[in-house]
N, C-alpha and C positions, 0 to 999 in steps of 0.2 A: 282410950279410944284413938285419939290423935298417934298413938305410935303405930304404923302400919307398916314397918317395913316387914317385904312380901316372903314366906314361907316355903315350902316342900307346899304343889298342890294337893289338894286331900282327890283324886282320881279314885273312886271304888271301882269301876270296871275294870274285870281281868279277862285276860285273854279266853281264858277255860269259861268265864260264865257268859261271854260277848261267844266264842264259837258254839256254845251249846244250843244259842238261841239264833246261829248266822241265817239258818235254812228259813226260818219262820220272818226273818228281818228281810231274804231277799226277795218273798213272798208276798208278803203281808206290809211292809216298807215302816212308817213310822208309828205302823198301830202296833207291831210285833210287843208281844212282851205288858204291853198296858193292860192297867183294869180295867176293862169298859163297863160306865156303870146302866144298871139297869133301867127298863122303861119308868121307872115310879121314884121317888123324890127329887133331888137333885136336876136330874137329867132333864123335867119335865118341865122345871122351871126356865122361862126363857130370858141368856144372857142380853142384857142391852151394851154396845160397844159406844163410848163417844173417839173421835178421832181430832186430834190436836193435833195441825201440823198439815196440812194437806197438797202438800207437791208431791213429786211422784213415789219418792218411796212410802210417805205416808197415805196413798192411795193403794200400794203394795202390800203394804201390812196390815189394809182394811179386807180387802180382799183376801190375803190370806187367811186372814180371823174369821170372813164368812163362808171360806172352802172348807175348814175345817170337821170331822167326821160329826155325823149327824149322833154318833153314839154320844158323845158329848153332851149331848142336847141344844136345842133351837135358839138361835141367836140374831140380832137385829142391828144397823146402827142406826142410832137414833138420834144423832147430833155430831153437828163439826164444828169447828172454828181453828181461825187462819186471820191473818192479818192484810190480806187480799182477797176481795172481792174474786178474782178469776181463779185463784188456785181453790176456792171452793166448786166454782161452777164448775171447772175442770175435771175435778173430783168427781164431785157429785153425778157428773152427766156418764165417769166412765162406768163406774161402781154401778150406779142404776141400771145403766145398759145390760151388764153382766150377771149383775145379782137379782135384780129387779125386785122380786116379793121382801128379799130381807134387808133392803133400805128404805127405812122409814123416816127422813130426814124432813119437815116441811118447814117450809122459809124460816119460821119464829123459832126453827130449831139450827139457823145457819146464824152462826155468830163472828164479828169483823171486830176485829179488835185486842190489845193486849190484856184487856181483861177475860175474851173470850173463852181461857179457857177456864174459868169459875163456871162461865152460864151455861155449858156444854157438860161440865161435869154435877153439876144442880140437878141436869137435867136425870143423873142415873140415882140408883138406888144403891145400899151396902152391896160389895159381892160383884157388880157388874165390873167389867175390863175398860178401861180409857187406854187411848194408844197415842204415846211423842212421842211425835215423829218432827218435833218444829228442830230448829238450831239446836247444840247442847246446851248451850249461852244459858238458854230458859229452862234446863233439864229440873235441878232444884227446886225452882220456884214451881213447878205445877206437881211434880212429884209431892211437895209437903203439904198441896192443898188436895191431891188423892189420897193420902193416908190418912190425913183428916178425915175424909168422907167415907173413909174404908172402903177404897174401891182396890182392886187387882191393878197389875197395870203390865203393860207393854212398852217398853221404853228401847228407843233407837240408840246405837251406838257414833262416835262417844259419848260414856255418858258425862262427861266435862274434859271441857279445856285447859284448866289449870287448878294448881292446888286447893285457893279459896274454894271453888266450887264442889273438888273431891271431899274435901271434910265436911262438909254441909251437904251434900248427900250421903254422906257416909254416918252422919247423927243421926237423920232422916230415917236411915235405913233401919236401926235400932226401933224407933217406935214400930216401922214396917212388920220385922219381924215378931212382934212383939203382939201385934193383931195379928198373925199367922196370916197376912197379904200375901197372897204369889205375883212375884214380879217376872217377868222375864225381858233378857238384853239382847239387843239384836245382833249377835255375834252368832249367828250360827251354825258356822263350821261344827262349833260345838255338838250342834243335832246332827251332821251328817253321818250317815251309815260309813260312809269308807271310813272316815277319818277316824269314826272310835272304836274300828277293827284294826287299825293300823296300831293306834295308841293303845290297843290291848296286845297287840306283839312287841310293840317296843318295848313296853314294861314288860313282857315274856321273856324279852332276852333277845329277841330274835335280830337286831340289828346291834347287837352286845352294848359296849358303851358307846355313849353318843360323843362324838369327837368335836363338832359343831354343827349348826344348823343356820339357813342362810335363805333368805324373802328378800323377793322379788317383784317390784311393778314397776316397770319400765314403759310408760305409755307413748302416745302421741299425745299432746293438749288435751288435760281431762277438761280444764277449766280457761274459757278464755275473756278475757276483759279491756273494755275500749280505755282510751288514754282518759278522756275524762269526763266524768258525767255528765257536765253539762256539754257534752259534744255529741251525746246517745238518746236519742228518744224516749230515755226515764230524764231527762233536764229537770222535770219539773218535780221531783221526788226529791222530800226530805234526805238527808243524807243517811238517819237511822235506816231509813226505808226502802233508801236503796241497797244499803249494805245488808238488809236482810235480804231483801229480794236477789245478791249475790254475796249466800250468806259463805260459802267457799274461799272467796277471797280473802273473809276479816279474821284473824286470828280470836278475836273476842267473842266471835260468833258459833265458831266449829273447832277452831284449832289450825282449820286452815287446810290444805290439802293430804298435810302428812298424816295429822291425824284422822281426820273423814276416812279418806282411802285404805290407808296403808294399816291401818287398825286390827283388821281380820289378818291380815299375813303373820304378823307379829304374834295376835293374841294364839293362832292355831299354834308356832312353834312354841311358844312359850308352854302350851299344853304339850304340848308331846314330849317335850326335857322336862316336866312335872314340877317346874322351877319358874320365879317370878325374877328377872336380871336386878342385878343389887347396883347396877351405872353404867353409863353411856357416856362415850365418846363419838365427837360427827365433825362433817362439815359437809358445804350444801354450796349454792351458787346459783347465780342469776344471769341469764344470759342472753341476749342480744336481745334485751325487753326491751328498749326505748322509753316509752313517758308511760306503760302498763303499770296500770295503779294499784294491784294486788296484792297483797302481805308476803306471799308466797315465794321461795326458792323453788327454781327448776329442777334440780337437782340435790340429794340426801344420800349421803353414806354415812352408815349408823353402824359403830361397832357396840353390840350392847355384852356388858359379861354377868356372866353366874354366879351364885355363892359357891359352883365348887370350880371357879375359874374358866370354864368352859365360854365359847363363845357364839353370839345370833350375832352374823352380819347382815343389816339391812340394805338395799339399792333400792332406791327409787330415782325417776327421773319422767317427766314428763315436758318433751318437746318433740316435734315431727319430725319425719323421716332420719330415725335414729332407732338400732337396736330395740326389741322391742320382746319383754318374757313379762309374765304373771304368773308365778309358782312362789312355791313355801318344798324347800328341803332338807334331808337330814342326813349326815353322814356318817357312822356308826363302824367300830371297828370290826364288824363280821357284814360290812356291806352298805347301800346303797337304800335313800326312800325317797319317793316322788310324794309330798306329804299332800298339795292341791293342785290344781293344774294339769294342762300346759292353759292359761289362756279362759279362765275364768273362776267361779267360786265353786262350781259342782267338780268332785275329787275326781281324779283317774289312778286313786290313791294305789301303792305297786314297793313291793320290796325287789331291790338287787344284790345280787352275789359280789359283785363289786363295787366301786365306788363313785360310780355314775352309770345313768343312763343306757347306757351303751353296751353294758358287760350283762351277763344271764339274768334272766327273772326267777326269782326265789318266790314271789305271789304278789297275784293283782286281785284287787277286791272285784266281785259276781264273778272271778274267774271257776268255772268248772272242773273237777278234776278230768273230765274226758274233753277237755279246749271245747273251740269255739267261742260266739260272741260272747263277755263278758256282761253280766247283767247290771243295766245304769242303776246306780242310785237315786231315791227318789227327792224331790227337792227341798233342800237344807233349809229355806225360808218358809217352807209348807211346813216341814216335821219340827222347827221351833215352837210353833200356834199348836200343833198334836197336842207335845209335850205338856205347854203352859194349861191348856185347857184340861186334858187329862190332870195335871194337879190340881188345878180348879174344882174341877165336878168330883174329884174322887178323896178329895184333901189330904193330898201328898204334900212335902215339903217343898217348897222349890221359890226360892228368893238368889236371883241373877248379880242384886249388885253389886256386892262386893267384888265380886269378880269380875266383874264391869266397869269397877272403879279403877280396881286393878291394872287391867288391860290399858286403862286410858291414862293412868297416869304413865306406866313403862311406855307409852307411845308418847305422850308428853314430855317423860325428861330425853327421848332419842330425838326428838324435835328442838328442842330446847338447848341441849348440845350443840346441835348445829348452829341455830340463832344468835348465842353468846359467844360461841366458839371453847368453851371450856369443859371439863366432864363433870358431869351429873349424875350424881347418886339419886335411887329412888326418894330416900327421905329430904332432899335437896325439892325434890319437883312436890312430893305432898304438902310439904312445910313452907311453899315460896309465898311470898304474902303479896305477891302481882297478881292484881283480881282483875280479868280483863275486864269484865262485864260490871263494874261497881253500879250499883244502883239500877241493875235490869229487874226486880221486883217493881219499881214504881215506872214504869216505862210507860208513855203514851202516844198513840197519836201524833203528839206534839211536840216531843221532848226530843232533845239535843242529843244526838249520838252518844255511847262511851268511849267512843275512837270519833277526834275530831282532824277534819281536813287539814290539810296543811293551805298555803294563802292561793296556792297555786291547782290545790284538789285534789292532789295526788295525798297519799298517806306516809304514814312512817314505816318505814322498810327492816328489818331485821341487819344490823352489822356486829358481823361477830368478830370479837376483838376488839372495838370501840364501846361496846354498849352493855351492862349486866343485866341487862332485863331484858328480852325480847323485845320488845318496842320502846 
């Protein structure tokens, strides 16, 4: 089980059975093609959701879980917990608003604390959904107290920051599978309509071979942070506490910005070349931070390569008034692909005749053949919740993590390049034995960080070249 270096993706959709069904997919969006099951067993019974993790995307992912089609059958959430007081009330006040009849949350069902999410998931029965959405840091630990419980789950991407943590979800996952759980990962480019009509003509042939492919986020300040704690109106916060409450900054936490972010670019090419990169070479930089205390590099250039030598070059950078793209491309020798983008996660997904942008359009997805406006796809964080529930109610296969382990470690060792300054094989990043997060199962309250300050407050910083271990 420990040996996980990554394979040819198993991809079933082919171009011929994804166009047979396009009409009904640009119709119908992410219900095309399901079994919707009927008014009488399943359907009738009503799911309870609890939600772990409640800042905004995990207020995101509740929401999407309660938009989901009512064929599915009737669903509720019924308990939260968070390790802050306000990011429940937050929550809870937006979700209520919107949802109102199917949030059934009352005080004794709002839980504070690192234990909370036991008393949140207590709360459901076999079969119901729980949704993490906290740090990945904690991904593991509530993950193996949901399979315990036999519940379903919805887990946010990444789903860990470093080795220790992928093999121990990755053990996890075996019992998972093993109760026929449906998990699913919040990567969901994977659900979008453009993206797996594009990925069924590239495996068609129709951009021949793939020469390389190349992700892009180039922001302004996705994340920004005061010189030092005690100079911000969190002074009086624990230092675990603060660093969850700015869990982006701490590589123990999330991974840090490269991997939060930059995850979805990665994991979509990485699907479209049908291939998981065998190592990564990077470098990164830090630049006119002053005394900013965050773990983070401004700047990532990631060369990752293939088993069949091919290459994903990644760019990131986030600082202001600089260059500024958000796409995922491919470049193939009969032509040109716009794979996401320009400028967010919903596709403008588009084949070229040539070898950018610029030269003829070969096909754009909801493009007509008599022109006109192209028809939008519908949204990739909605038809995730379709999917996972349609397996749910109708007991389809469908377990995300492997492939979300996947994802995160390839995004880990292109991180981790950078950090040490040297290259990194994927079995380099499953197998490193730097566990940021040691000892975040027994975490309280009260307990001392697993990243302690330095004298001054500031943290340990990433130097590649001096250092083998990212911090």
């Amino acid at each position: 089980m420990m040996n996980q270096t990554p394979s040819i993706l198993d991809i079933p959709v082919t171009r011929r059975s994804f166009l047979n069904k396009s009409g009904k997919i640009a119709s119908a969006g992410a219900l095309a093609g399901m079994a919707l099951p009927m008014v009488h067993g399943q359907s009738k019974e009503e799911t309870k959701l609890a939600l772990i993790g409640c800042g905004g995307r995990g207020t995101g992912a509740a929401s999407n879980a309660l938009s989901v089609s009512q064929a599915f059958g009737p669903r509720k959430l019924v308990a939260m917990a968070d390790v802050f007081q306000y990011r429940i009330d937050q929550s809870y006040n937006g979700l209520s608003q919107k949802h109102k009849d199917l949030v059934d949350v009352t005080p004794d069902r709002k839980f504070i604390g690192f234990d909370g999410y036991k008393k949140a998931m207590d709360v459901l029965d076999p079969g119901d959904v729980v949704i993490f959405t906290s740090p990945c840091a904690f991904r593991w630990v509530h993950y193996q107290y949901a399979v315990n419980k036999g519940l379903n789950v919805f887990m946010e991407k990444p789903v860990t920051p470093d080795g220790p943590s992928s093999r121990k979800i990755l053990e996890i996952n075996e019992q998972a599978k093993k109760l026929n759980l449906k998990v699913g990962v919040g990567l969901m480019c994977r659900h979008s309509e453009a993206r797996r009509e594009l990925k069924a003509r590239i495996d068609d042939g129709e951009l021949g071979e793939l020469l390389y492919l190349k992700a892009v986020r180039m922001q302004g300040r996705l994340i920004g942070w005061d010189k030092r704690k005690q100079e911000t109106p969190d002074k009086d916060l624990s230092d675990l506490m603060y660093q969850i409450k700015n869990f982006h900054g701490f590589l123990w936490l999330s991974g840090g910005v490269y991997s939060d972010f930059n995850i979805h670019n990665i994991d979509e090419c990485c699907w479209m070349k049908g291939m998981w990169p065998v190592k990564a070479q990077a470098m990164g930089g830090r630049h006119y931070r002053g005394d900013e205390i965050d773990q983070n590099l401004d700047s990532y250039s990631v060369e990752y390569t293939f088993p069949d030598e091919t290459k994903l070059y990644f760019q990131g950078r986030s600082m202001n008034r600089c260059y500024e793209e958000f796409a995922s491309h491919a470049n193939g020798t009969k032509g040109y692909a716009l794979i996401s983008g320009p400028g967010g996660h919903r596709s403008q997904a588009r084949i070229h005749k040539g070898q950018g942008p610029d030269s003829d359009l070969a096909w754009m997805f909801g493009q007509s053949s008599g022109g006109g406006r192209p028809t939008r796809e519908s949204n990739p964080y909605q038809d995730e919740w379709e999917h996972l529930m349609d397996a749910i109610k109708n007991d389809k296969p469908f377990n995300e993590v492997e492939r979300g382990v996947k994802a995160s470690v390839v995004t880990s060792m292109g991180r981790m390049a950078a950090h040490v300054g040297t290259e990194v094989t994927y079995d380099d990043m499953l197998s490193c034995d730097h566990e940021f997060g040691k000892g975040v199962e027994n975490l309280t309250l009260d307990s001392e960080s697993p990243l302690l300050a330095n004298s001054d407050g500031s943290y340990p910083v990433p130097a590649p070249g001096k250092n083998k271990r990212e911090y």
